[in-house]
Backbone bond lengths (Angstrom), bond angles and torsions (degrees), N, CA, C in turn:
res aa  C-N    CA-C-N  psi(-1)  N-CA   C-N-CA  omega(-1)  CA-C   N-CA-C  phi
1 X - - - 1.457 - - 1.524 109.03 -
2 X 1.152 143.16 156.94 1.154 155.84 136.92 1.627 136.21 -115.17
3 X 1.415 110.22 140.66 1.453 120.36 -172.81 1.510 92.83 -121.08
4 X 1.851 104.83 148.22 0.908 113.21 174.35 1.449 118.35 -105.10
5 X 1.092 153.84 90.09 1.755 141.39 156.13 1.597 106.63 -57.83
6 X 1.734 95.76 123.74 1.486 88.94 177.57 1.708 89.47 -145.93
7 X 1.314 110.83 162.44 1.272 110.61 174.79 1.585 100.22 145.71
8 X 1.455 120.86 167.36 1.516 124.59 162.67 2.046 116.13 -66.44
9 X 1.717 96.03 -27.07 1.602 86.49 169.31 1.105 136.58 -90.62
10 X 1.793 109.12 -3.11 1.437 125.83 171.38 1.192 114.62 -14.84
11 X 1.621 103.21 -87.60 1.695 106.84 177.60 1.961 112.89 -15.25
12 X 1.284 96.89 -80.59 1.504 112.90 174.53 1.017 123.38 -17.58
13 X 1.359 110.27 -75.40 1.521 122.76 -175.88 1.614 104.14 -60.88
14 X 1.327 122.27 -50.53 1.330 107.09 -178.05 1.406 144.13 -86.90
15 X 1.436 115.46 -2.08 1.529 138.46 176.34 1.104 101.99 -51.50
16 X 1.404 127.43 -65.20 1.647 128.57 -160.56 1.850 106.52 -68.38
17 X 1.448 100.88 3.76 1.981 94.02 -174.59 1.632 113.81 -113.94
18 X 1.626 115.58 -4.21 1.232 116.89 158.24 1.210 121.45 -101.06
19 X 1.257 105.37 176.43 1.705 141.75 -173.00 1.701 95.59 -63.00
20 X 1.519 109.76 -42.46 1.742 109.83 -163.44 1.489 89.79 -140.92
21 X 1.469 93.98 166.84 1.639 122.67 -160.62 1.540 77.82 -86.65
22 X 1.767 107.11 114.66 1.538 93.62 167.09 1.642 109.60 -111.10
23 X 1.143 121.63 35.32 1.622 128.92 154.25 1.470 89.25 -70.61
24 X 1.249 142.91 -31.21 1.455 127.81 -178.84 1.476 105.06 -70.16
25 X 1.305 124.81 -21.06 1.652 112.23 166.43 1.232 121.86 -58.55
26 X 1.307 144.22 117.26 1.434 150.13 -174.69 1.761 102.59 -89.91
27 X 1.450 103.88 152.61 2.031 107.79 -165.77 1.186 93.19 -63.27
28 X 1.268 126.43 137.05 1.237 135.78 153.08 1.805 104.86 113.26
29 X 1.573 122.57 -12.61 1.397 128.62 -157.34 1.936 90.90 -100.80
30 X 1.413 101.07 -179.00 1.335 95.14 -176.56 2.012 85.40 -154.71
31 X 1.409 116.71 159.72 1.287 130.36 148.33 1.249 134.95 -128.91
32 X 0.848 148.01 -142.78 1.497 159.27 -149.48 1.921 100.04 -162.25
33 X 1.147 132.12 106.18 1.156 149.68 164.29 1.702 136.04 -115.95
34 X 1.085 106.26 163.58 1.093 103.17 165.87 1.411 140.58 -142.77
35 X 1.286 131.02 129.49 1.823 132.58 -141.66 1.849 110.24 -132.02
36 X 1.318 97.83 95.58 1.659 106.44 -158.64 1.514 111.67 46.69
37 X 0.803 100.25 62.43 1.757 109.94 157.77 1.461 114.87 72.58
38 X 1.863 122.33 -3.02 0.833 142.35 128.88 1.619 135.61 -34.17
39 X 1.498 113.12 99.37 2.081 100.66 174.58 1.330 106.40 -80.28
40 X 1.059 103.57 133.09 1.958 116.47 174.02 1.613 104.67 -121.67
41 X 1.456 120.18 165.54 1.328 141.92 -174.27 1.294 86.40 -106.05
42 X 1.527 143.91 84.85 1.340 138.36 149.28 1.314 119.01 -55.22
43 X 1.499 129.35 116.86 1.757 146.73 160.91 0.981 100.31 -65.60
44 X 1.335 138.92 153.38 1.860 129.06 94.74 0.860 118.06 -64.07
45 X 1.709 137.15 55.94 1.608 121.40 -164.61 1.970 90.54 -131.95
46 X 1.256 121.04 163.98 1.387 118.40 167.77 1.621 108.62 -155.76
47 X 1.631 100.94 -166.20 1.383 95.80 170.13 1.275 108.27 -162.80
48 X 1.346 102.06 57.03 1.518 150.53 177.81 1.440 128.86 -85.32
49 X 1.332 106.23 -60.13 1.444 128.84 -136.03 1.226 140.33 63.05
50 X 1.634 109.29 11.75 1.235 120.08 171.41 1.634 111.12 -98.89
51 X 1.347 94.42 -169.71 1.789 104.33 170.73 1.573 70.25 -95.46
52 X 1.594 77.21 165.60 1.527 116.63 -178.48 1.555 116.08 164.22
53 X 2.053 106.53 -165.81 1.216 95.40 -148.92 1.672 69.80 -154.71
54 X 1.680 102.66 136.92 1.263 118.79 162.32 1.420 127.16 -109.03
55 X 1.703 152.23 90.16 0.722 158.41 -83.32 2.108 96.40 -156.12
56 X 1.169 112.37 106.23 1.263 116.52 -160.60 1.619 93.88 -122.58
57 X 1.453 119.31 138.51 1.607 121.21 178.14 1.552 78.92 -163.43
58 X 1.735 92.26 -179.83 1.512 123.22 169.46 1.379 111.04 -80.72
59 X 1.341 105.51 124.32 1.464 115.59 -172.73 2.107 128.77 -46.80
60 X 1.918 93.16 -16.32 1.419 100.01 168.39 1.659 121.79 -75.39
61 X 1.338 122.61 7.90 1.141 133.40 169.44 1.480 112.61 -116.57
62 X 1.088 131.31 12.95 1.308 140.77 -156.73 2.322 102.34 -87.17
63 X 1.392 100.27 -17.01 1.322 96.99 173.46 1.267 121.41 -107.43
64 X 1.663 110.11 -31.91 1.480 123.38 174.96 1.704 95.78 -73.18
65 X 1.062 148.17 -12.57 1.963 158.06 -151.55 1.938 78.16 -101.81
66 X 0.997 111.76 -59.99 1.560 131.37 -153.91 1.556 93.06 -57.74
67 X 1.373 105.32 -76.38 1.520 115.63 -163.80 1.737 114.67 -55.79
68 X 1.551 104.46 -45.48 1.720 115.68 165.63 1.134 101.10 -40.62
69 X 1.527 157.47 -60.20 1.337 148.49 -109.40 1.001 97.11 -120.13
70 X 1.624 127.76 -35.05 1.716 128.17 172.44 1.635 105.70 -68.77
71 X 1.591 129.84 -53.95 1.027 160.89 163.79 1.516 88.58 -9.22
72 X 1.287 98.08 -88.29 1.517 113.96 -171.82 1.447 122.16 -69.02
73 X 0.858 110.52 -5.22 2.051 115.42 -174.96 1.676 95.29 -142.04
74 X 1.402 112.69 97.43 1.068 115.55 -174.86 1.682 126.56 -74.94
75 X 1.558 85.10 -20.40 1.953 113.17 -178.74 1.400 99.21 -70.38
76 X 1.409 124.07 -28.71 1.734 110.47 -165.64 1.516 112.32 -68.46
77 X 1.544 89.30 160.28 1.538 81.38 174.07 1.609 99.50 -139.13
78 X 1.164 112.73 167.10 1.654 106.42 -176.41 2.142 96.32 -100.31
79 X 1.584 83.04 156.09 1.348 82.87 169.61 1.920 116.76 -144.56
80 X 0.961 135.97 -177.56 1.599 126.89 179.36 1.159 106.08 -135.59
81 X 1.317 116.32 169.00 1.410 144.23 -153.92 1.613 107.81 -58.15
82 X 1.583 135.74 -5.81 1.233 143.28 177.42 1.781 98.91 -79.42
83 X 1.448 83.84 -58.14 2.004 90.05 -170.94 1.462 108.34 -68.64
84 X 0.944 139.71 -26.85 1.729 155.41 131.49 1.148 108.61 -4.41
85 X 1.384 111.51 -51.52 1.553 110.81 -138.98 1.609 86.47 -101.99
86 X 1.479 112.85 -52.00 1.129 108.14 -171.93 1.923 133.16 -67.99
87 X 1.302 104.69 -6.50 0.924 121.63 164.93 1.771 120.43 -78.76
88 X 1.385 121.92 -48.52 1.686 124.70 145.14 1.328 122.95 -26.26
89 X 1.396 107.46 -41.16 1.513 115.82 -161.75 1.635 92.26 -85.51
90 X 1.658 101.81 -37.46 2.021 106.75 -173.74 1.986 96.10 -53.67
91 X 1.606 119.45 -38.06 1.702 133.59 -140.36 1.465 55.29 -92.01
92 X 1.537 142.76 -104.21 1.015 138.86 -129.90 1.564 101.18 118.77
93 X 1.403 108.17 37.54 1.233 113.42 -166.49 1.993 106.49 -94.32
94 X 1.140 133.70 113.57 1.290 126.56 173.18 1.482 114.11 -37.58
95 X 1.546 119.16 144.98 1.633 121.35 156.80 1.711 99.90 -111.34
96 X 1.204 109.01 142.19 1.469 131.75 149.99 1.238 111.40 -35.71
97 X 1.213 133.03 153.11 1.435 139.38 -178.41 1.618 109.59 41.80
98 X 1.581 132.25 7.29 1.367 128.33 170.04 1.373 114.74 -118.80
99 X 1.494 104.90 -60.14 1.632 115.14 -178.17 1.699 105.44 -68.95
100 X 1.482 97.13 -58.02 1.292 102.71 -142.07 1.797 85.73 -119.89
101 X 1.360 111.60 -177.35 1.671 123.15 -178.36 1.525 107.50 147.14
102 X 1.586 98.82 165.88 1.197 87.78 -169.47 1.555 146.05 -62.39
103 X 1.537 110.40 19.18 1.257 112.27 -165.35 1.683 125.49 -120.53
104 X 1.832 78.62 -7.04 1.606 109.49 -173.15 1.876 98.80 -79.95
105 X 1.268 137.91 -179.24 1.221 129.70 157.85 1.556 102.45 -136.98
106 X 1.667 105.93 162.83 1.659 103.76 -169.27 1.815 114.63 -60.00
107 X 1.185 91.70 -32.52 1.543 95.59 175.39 1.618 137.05 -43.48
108 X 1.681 97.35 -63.79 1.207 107.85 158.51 2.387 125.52 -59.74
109 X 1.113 92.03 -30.87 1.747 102.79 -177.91 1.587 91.38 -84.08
110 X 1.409 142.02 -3.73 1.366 119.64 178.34 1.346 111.97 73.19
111 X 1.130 121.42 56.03 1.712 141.62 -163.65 1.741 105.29 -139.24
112 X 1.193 108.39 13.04 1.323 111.04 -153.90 1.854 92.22 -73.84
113 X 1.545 114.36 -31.74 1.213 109.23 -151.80 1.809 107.32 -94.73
114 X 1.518 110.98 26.85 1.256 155.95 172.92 1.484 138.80 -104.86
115 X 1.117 79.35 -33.00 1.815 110.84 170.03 1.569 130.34 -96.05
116 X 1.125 127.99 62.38 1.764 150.21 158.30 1.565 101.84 -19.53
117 X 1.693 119.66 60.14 1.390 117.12 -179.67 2.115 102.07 -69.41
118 X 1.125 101.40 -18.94 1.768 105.92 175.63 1.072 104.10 -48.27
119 X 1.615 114.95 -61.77 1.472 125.29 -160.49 1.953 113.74 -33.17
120 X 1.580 111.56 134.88 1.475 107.79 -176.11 1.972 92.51 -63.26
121 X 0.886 166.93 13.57 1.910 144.26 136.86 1.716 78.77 168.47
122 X 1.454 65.06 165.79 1.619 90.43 175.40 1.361 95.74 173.04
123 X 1.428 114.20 136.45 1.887 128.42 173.66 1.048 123.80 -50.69
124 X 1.799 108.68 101.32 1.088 145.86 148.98 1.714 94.08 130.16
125 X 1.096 127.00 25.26 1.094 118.94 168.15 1.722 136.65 -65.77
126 X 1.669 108.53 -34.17 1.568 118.40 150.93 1.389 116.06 -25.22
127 X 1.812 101.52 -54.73 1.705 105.03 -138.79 1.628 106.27 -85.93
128 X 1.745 109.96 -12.34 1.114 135.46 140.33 1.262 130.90 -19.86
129 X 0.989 76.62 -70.76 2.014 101.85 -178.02 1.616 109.54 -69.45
130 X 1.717 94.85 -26.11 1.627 72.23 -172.21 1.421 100.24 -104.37
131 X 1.223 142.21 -10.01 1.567 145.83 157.79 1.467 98.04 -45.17
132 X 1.244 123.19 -27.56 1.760 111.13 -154.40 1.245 106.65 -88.47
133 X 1.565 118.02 -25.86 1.579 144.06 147.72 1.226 110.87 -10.63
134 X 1.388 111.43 -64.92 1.636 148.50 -165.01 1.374 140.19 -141.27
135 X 1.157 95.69 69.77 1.464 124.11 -179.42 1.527 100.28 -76.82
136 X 1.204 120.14 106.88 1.373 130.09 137.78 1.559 145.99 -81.89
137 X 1.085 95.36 1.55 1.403 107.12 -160.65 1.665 109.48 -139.25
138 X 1.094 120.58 165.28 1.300 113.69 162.11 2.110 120.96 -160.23
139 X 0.882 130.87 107.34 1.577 132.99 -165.35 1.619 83.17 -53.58
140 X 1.345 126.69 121.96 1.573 141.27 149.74 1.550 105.89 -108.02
141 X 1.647 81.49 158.52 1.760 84.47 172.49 1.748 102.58 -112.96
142 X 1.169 90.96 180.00 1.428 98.11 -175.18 1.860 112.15 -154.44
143 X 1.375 96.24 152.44 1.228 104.40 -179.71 1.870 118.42 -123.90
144 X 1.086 125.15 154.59 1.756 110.19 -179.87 1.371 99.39 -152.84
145 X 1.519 116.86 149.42 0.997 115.91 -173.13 1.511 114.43 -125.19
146 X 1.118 107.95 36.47 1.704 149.79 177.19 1.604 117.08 -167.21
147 X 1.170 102.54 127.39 1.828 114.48 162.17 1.474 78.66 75.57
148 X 1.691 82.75 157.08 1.787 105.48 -172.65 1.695 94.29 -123.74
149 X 1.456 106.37 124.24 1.723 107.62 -168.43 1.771 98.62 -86.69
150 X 1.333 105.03 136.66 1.483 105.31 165.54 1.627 124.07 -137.01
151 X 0.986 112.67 179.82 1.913 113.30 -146.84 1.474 103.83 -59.13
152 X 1.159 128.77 128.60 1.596 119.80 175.23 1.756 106.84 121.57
153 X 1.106 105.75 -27.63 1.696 121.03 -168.19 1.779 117.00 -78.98
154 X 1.233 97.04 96.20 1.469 103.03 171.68 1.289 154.50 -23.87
155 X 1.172 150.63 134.08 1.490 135.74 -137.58 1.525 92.33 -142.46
156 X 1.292 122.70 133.55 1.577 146.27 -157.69 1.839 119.94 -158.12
157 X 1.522 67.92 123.63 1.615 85.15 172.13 1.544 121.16 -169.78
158 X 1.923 85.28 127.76 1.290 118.61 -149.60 1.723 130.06 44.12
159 X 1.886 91.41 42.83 1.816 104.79 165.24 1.536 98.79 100.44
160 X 1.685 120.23 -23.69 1.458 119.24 169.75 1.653 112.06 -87.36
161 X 1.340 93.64 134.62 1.493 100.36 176.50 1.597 104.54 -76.43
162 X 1.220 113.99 132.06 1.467 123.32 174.05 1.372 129.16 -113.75
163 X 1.391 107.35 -12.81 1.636 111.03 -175.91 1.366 98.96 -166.05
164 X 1.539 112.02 -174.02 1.365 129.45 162.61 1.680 118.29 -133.60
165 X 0.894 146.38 166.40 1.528 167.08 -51.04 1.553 76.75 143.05
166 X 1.670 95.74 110.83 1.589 107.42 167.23 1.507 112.69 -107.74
167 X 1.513 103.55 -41.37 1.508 117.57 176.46 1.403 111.31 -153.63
168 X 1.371 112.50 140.43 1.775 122.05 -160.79 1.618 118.05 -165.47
169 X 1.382 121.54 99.29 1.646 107.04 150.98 1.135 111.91 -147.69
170 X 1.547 134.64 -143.12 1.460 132.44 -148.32 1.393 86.18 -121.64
171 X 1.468 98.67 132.47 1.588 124.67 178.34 1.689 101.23 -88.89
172 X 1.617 117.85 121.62 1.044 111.47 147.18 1.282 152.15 -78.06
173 X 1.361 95.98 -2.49 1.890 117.06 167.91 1.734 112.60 -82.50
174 X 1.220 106.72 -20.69 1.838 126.74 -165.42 1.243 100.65 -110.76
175 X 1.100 125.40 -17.17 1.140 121.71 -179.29 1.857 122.56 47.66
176 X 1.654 118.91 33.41 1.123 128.97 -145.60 1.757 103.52 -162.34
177 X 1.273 125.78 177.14 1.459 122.26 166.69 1.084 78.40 -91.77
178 X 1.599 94.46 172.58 1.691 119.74 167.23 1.654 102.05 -158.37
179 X 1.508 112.90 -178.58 1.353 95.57 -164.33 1.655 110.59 170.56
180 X 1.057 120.59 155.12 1.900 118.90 -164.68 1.399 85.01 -128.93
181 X 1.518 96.71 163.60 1.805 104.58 176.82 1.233 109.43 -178.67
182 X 1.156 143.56 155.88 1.482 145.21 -173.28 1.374 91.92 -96.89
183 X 1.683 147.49 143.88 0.964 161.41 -138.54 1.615 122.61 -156.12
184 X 0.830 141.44 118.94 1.638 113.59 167.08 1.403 116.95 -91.48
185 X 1.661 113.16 162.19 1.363 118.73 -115.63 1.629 89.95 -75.41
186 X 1.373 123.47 -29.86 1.172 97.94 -165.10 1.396 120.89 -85.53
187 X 1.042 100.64 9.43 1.812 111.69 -170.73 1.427 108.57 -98.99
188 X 1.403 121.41 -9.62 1.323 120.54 -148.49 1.893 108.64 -98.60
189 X 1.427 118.28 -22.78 1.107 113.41 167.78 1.441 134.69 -51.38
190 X 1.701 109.66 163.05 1.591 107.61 -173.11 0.787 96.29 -71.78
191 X 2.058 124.48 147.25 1.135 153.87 170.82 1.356 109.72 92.01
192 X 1.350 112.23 -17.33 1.758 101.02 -176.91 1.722 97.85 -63.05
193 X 2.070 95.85 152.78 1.472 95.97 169.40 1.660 100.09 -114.03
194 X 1.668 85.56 170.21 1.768 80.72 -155.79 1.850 71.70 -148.69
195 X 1.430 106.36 177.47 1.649 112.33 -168.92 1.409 84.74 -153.37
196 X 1.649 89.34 126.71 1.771 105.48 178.08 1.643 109.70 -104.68
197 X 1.364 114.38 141.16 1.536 107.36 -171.85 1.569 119.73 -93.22
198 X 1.143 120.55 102.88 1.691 115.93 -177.71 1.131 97.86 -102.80
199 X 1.549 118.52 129.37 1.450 139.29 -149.65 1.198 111.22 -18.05
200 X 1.205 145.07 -71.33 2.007 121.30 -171.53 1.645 97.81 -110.52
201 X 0.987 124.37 2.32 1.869 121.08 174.93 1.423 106.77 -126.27
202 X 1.558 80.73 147.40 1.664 97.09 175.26 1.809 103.25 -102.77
203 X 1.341 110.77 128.83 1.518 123.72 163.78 1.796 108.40 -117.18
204 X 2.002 87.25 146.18 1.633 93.75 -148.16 1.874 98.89 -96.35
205 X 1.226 121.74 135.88 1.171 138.38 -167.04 1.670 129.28 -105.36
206 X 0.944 140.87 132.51 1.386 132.90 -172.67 1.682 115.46 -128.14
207 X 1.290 95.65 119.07 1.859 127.88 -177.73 1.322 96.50 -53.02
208 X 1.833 129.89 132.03 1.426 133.23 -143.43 1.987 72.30 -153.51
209 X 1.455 96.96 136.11 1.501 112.63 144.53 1.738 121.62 -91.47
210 X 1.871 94.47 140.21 1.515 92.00 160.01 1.967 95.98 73.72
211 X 1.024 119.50 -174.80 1.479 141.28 177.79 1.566 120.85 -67.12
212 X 1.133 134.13 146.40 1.724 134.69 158.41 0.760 107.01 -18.21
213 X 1.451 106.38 -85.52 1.581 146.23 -143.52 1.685 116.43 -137.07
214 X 1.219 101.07 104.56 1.536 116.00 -179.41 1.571 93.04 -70.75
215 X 1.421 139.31 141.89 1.418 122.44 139.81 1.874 116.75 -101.46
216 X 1.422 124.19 173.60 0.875 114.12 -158.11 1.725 99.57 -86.03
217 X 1.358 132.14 25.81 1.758 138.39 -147.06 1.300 92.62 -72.48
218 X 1.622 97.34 159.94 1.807 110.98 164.59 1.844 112.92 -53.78
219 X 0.896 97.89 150.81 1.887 112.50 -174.97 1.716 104.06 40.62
220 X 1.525 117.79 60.09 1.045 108.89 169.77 1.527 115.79 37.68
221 X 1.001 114.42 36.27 1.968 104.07 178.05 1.789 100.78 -118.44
């Protein structure tokens, strides 16, 4: 099973409940801990954009893991896969089956700085090379300050459709829609405006570098 703690108070809240000081976990590192007498696979990894803490055990502790963690951290609060999502979308974080899949390549989704084209080969590295040739496309983000864009929703400019709306809803930190989309190339830079179609109206949209919302978290994540 796994639980996620994520947030800027993560650290905080959870130091005083293991075996080891896990501020010694660095973003991206993982240890071996232990949480009421429970061993877990402790992360610093999330899918947030915050610091945080990914929390891995055997799924027969997965309710007594649950109840300890409220128990003891009275500030937490639980949340589900909506507030999840929309916070990824705040990081600018890709989803599976929306952003990215198997047909998209890192190049075009902005994955490039993920992609080890140095490396002597590795599978699918050709097909790489030859997408990079020919980039048509490009994953932009977007921001609107009307209508909330969601997955499926068309991308326009000047009456030509140019893209689609991979992933999109209303930021409660932005107070605004926001929104990812595959683009063509020339449309896709910051500041270009572009007009997204929600069923019989078009509302007008603006091309954003980089993420929403930076937060201030450990290792920039």
């Amino acid at each position: 099973a796994q639980l996620a703690v994520q947030g800027p108070k993560a650290e905080r809240f959870l130091k005083p409940l293991f075996d080891i000081d896990i501020s010694s976990i660095t973003y991206y590192e993982s240890a071996m801990t232990k949480f009421g007498g429970t061993d877990m696979l402790t992360s610093r990894t999330g899918y947030t954009g915050e610091d945080g803490f990914e929390l891995y055990f055997d799924t027969k502790h997965a309710f007594s893991a649950w109840d300890r963690l409220f128990k003891e951290i009275p500030d937490l609060e639980p949340c589900g896969l909506a507030a999840r999502d929309i916070l990824r979308l705040e990081a600018r974080y890709c989803l599976y089956g929306n952003d990215i899949n198997e047909l998209t390549n890192p190049i075009e989704a902005g994955l490039s700085w993920i992609t080890k084209l140095d490396k002597e080969d590795f599978i699918g590295k050709d097909a790489i090379l030859r997408a990079k040739e020919n980039i048509t496309r490009r994953l932009a983000g977007f921001e609107m300050e009307k209508g909330i864009p969601r997955r499926g929703f068309e991308i326009y400019k000047n009456d030509n459709k140019v893209g689609t709306v991979t992933s999109g809803g209303y930021s409660p930190t932005l107070k605004k829609g926001i929104g990812l989309g595959y683009i063509d190339v020339p449309y896709h830079k910051s500041g270009e405006t572009v007009d997204i179609r929600i069923k019989d109206r078009f509302e007008p949209a603006t091309i954003i570098k980089g993420a929403f919302y930076i937060r201030g978290s450990y290792g920039g994540g």
